[in-house]
C-alpha positions as a printed NumPy array, in Angstrom:
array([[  0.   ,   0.   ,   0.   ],
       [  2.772,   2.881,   0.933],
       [  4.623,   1.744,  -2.191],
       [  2.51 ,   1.923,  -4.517],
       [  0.896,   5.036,  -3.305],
       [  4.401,   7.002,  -2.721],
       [  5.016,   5.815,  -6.231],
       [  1.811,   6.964,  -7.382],
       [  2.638,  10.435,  -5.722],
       [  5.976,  10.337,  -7.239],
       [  5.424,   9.678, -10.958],
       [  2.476,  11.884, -10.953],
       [  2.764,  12.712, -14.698],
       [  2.864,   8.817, -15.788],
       [ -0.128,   7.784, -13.664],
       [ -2.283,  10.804, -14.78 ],
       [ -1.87 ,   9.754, -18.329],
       [ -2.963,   6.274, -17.385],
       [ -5.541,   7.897, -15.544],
       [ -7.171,  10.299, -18.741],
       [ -6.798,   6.945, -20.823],
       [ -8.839,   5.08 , -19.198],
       [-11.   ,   7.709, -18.13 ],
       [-11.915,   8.047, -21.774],
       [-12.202,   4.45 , -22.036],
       [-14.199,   4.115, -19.239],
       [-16.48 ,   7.047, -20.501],
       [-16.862,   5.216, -23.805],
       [-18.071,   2.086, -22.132],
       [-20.441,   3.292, -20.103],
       [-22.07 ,   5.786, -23.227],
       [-22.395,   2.665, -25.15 ],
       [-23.952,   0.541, -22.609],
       [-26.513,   3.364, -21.629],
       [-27.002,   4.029, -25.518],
       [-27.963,   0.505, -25.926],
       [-30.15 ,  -0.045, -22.846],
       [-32.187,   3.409, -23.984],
       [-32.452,   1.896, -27.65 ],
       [-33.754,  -1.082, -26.3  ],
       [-36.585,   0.075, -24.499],
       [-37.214,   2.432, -26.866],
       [-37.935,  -0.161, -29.136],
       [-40.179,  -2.179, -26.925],
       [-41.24 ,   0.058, -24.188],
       [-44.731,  -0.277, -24.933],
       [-44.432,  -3.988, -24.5  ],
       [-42.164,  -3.846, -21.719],
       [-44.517,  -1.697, -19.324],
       [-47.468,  -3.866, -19.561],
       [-48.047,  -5.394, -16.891],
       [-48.494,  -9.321, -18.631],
       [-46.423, -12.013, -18.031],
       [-46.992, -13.75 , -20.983],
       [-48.343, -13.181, -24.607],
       [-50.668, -15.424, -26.875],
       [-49.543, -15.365, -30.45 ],
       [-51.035, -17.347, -33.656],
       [-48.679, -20.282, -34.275],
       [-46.316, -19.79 , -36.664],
       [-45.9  , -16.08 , -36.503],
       [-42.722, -15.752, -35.296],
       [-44.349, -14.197, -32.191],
       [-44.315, -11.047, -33.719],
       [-47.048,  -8.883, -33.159],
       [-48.087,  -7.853, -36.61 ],
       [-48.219, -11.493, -38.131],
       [-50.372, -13.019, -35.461],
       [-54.508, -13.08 , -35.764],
       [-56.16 , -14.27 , -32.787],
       [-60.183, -14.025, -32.674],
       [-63.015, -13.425, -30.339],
       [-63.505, -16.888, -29.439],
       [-59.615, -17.237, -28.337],
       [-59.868, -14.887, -26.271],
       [-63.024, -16.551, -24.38 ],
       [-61.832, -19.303, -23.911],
       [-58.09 , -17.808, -22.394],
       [-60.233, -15.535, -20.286],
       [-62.315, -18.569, -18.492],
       [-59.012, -20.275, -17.758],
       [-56.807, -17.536, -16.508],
       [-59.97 , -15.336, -15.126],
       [-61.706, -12.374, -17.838],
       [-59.645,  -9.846, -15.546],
       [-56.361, -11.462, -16.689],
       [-57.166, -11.805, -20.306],
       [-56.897,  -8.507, -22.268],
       [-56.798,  -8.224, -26.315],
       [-54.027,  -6.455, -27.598],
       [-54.056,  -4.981, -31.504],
       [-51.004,  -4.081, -33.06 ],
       [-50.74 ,  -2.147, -36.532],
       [-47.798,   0.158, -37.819],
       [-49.204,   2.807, -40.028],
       [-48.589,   6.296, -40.888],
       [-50.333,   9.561, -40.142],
       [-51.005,  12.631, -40.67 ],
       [-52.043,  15.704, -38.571],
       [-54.85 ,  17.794, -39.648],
       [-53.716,  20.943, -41.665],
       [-50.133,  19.529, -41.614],
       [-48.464,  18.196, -44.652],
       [-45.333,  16.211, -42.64 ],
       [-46.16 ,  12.662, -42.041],
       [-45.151,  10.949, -38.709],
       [-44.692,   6.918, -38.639],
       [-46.473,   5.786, -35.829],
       [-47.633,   2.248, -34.14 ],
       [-51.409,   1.782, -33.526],
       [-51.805,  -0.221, -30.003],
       [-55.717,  -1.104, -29.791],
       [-56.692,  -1.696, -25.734],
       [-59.06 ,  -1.656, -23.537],
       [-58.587,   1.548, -21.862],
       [-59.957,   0.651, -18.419],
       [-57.912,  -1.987, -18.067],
       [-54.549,  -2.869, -16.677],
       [-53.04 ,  -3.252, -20.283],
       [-53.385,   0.723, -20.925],
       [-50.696,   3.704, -20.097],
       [-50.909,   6.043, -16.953],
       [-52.314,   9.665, -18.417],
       [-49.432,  12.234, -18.23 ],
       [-51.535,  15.272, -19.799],
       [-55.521,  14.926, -20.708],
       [-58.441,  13.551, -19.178],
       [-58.721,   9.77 , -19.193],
       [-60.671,   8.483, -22.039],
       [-63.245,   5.723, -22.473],
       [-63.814,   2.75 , -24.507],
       [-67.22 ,   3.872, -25.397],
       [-65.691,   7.092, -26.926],
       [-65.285,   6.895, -30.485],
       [-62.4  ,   8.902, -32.445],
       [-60.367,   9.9  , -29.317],
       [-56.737,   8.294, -28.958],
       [-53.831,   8.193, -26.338],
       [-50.33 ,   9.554, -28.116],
       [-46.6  ,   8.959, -26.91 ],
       [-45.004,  12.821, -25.707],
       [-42.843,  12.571, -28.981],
       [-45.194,  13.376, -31.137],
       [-45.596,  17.258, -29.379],
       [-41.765,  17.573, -31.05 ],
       [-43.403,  17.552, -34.322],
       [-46.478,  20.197, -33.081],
       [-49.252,  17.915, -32.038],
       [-51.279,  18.429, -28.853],
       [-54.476,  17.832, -27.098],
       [-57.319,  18.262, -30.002],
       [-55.017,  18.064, -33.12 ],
       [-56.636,  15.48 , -35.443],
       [-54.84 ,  12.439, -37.344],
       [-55.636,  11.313, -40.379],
       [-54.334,   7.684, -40.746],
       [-52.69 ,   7.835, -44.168],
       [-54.001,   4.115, -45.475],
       [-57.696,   4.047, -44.372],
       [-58.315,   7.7  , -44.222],
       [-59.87 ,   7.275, -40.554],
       [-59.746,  10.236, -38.363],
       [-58.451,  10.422, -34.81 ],
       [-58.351,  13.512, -32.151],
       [-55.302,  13.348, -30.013],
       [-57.183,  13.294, -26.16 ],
       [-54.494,  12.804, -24.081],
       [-50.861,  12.222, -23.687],
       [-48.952,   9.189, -22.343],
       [-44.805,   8.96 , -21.778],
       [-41.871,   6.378, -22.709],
       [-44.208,   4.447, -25.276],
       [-43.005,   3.471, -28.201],
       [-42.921,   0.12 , -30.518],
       [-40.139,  -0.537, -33.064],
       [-38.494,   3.338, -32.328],
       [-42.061,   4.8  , -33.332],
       [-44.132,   6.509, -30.829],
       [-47.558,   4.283, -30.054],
       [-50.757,   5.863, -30.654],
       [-53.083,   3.754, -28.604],
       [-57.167,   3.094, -29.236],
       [-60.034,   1.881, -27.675],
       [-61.482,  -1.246, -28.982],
       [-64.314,   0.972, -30.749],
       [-61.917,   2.581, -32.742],
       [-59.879,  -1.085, -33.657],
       [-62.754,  -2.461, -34.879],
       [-64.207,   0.315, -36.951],
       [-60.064,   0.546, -38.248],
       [-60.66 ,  -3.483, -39.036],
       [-64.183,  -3.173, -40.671],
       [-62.704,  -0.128, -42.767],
       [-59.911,  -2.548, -44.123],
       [-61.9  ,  -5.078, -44.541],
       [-64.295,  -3.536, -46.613],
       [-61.09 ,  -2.054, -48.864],
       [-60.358,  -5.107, -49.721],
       [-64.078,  -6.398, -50.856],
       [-64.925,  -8.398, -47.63 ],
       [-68.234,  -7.291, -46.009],
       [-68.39 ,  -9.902, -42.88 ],
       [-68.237,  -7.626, -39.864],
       [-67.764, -10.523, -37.796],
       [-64.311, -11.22 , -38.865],
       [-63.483,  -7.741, -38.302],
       [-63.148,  -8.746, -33.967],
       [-59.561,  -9.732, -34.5  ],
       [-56.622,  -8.898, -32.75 ],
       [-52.787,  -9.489, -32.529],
       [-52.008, -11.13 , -29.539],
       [-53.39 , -11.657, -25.928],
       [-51.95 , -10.425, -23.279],
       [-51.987, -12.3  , -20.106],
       [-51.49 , -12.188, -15.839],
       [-51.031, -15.701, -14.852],
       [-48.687, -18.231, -13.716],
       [-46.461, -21.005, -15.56 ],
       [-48.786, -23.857, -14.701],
       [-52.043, -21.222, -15.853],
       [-49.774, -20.874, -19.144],
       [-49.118, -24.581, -20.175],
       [-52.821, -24.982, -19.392],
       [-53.521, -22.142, -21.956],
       [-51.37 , -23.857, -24.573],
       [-53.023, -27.2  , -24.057],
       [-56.806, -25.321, -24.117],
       [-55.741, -22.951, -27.303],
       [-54.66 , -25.262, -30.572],
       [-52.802, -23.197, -32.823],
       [-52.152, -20.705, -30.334],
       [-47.835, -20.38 , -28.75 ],
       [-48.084, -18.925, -25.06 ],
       [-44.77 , -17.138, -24.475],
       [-42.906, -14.89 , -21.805],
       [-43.259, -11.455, -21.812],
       [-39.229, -11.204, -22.509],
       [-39.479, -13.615, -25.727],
       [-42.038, -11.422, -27.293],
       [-40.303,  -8.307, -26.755],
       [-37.017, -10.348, -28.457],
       [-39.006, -10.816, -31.184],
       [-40.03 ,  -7.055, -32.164],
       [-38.239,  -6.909, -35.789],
       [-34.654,  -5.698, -35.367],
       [-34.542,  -6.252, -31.414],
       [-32.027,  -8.921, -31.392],
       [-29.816,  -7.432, -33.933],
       [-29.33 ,  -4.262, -32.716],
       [-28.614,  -5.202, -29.196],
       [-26.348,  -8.021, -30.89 ],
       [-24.389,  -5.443, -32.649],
       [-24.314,  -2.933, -29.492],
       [-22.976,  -5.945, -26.913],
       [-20.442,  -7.101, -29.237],
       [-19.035,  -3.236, -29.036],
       [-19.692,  -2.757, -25.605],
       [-17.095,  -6.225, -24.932],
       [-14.428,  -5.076, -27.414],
       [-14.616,  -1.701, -25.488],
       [-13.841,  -3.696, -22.078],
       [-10.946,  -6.275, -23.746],
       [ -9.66 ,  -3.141, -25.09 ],
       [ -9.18 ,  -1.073, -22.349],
       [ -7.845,  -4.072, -20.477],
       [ -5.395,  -4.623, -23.183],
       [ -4.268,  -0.921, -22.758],
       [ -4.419,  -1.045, -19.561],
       [ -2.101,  -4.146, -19.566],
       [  0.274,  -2.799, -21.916],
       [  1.077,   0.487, -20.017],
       [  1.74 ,  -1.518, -16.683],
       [  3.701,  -3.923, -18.662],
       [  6.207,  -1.437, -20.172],
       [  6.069,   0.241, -16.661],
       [  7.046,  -2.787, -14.93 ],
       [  9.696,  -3.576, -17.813],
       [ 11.451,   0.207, -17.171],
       [ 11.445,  -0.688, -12.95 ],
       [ 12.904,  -4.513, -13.117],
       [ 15.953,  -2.977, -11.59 ],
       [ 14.342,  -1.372,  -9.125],
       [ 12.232,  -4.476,  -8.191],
       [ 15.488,  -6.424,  -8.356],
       [ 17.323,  -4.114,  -5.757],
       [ 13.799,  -4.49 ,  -3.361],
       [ 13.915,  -8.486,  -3.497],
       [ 17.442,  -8.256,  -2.764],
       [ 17.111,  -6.427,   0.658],
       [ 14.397,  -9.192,   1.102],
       [ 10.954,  -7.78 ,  -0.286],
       [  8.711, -10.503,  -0.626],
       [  7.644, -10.853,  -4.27 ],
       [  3.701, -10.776,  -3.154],
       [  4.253,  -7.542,  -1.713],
       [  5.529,  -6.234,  -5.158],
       [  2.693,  -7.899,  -6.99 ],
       [ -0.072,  -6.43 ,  -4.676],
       [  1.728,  -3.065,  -4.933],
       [  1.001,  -3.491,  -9.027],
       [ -2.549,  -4.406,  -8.606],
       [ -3.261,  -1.687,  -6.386],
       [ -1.783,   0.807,  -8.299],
       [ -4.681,  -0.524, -11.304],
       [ -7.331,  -0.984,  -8.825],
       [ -6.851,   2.392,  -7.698],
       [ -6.746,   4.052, -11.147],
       [ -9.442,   1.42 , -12.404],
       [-11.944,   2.988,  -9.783],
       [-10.945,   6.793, -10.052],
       [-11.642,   6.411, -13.451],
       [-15.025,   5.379, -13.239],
       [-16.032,   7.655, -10.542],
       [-14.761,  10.162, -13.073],
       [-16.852,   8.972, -15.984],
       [-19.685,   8.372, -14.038],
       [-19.644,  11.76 , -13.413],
       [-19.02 ,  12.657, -16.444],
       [-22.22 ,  10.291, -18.139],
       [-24.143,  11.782, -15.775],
       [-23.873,  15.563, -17.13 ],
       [-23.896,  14.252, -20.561],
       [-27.058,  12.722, -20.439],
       [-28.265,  16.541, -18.593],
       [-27.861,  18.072, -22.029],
       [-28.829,  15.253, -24.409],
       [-31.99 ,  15.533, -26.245],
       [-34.881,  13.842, -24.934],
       [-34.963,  12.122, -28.618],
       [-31.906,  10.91 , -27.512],
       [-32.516,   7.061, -26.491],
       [-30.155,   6.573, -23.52 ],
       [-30.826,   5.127, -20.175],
       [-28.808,   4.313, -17.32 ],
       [-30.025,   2.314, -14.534],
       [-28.067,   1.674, -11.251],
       [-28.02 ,  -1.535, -11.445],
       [-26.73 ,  -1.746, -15.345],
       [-24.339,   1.221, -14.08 ],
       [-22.972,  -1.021, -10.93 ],
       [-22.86 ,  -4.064, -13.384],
       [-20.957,  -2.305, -16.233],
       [-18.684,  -0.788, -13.595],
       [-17.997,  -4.255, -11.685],
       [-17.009,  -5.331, -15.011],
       [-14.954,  -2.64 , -15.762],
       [-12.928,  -3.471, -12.409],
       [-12.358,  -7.139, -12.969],
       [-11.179,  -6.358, -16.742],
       [ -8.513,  -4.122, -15.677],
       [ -7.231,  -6.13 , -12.565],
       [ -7.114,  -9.201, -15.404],
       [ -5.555,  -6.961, -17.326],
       [ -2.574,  -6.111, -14.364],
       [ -1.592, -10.04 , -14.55 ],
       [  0.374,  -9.346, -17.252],
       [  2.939,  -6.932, -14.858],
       [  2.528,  -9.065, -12.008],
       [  3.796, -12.535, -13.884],
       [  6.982,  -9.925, -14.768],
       [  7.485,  -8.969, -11.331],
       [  7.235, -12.672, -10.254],
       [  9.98 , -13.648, -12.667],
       [ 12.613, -10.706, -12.027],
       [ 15.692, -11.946, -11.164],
       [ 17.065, -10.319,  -8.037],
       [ 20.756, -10.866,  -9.561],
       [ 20.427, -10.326, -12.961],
       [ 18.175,  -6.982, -12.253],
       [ 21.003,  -5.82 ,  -9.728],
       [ 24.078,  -6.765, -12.415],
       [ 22.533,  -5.389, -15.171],
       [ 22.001,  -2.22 , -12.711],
       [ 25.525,  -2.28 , -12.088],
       [ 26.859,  -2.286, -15.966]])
């Protein structure tokens, strides 16, 4: 400990390079990880705040939303097996609109729900609406960036239906678009109005939805997927997985955030490594007057843990005031636990990264390092 620290103190100009390194480093790695947690609940957070713990998809749909049809008398028969209260009908259509007067177009995701039930967003900014209502809709905040508000009217592009924005919801969004959300009024009369452009007339098959979204247990579940033939009951987590481009982007995001951590342990390793290289005689001269080679090793991989752990108090710092100014279009989030994760990580790189100086240390000669001294 007073080794390393006095030699800390002494090569103050080394150390604080060390130090801005991997406070950059460190900086990097946390960015990235808080970039990709915010991308990925921006492009599930609908899906992610409802309160289900499982989803009930039409086989063979991938369990993606917007390829799964599930009718009236599924959802009966889910809702005498897990309770009516637990069984809510979820539609799911990505469309286009436009506001009245306006000429810009905004690409948004129509979620159809009952509104008095557990499956529908807390109000931010309106007067909660009803499912008896017709022509009234629940928008995500983003769309008041581009100018809508409370009584602005959308004009879905492809069936020409009309919607007035009644109130405002926050942090929903499906596949990076911001959710408009209806009652089932409004789904059906969207359903019957695409039905009839395409030259069927049958109202009744106009009472389908996407999925079902469901509050029950595993054992409630495998009894759903015995009771429901051509039906797959999954977890909450496998559905949002599914959402087209999910995996991928997170895929591409974790492979950076892990080069980010073997590279700044490889830097890491390298500077201590040349370090220890320029002291061997020094070491040398210290196991001669009978330093124990441990003491020299946990001298090293204080010295990292030390810097490892200023560094990231620094950067945390440091994320923290950048994500102050960011935009709120900006998709980042930080969490304490991803933070404390990402950090632990951080740690344990860079001490696995200091084994590199300590196997040196362990093999200096005390001889050669004091003859070589002496030439």
């Amino acid at each position: 400990m007073y080794l390393a620290i006095r030699e800390m103190r002494f090569a103050k100009g080394r150390y604080s390079l060390i130090a801005t390194i991997m406070v950059l480093v460190a900086f990097l790695v946390l960015f990235v990880t808080g970039l990709a947690q915010g991308l990925a609940y921006d492009n599930a957070a609908s899906v992610k705040n409802m309160d289900a713990t499982h989803f009930i998809f039409q086989q063979d749909s991938n369990h993606r939303f917007t390829r799964s049809q599930i009718n009236q008398n599924q959802l009966e028969k889910a809702g005498l097996i897990v309770g009516q209260e637990n069984a809510e009908p979820l539609g799911v259509k990505m469309t286009t609109v436009i506001p009245s007067g306006e000429t810009g177009k905004i690409d948004v995701t129509l979620l159809a729900v009952n509104l008095n039930s557990w499956l529908a967003p807390a109000i931010t900014e309106g007067s909660p609406l009803s499912d008896q209502i017709k022509g009234k809709v629940l928008v995500d905040q983003k769309l008041a960036d581009s100018g809508v508000k409370i009584g602005t009217i959308l004009v879905d592009q492809a069936s020409g239906i009309k919607w007035t924005v009644g109130c405002f919801v926050k942090n929903e969004s499906f596949s990076h678009t911001p959710a408009v959300f209806l009652n089932k009024q409004d789904w059906l009369s969207l359903q019957t109005q695409s039905l009839t452009t395409q030259g069927t007339e049958s109202v009744a098959d106009s009472n389908i939805y996407n999925a079902i979204a469901i509050k029950a247990s595993k054992e409630k579940a495998k009894e759903l997927q015995s009771a429901l033939p051509n039906t797959e009951v999954i977890k909450k987590s496998d559905a949002v997985s599914a959402i087209p481009g999910y995996k991928e982007e997170q895929g591409s995001l974790m492979m950076m955030i892990v080069f980010l951590f073997v590279i700044s342990a490889f830097v890491l390793a390298v500077f201590f490594y040349v370090i220890t290289i320029q002291k061997t005689s020094q070491f040398g001269i210290l196991k001669a007057i009978g330093t124990r080679t441990a003491y020299l090793a946990r001298s090293v991989t204080l010295q990292v843990l030390v810097l490892s752990v200023a560094s990231l108090l620094l950067s945390v710092l440091l994320v923290t005031l950048f994500e102050a100014i960011l935009p709120s279009s900006m998709p980042f989030q930080l969490g304490f636990s991803t933070l404390l994760l990402t950090c632990l990580s951080f740690v344990t790189m860079s001490l696995a990264g200091s084994l590199f100086s300590v196997w040196k240390v362990a093999k200096i000669d005390a001889l050669d390092a004091i003859g070589r001294t002496a030439a």
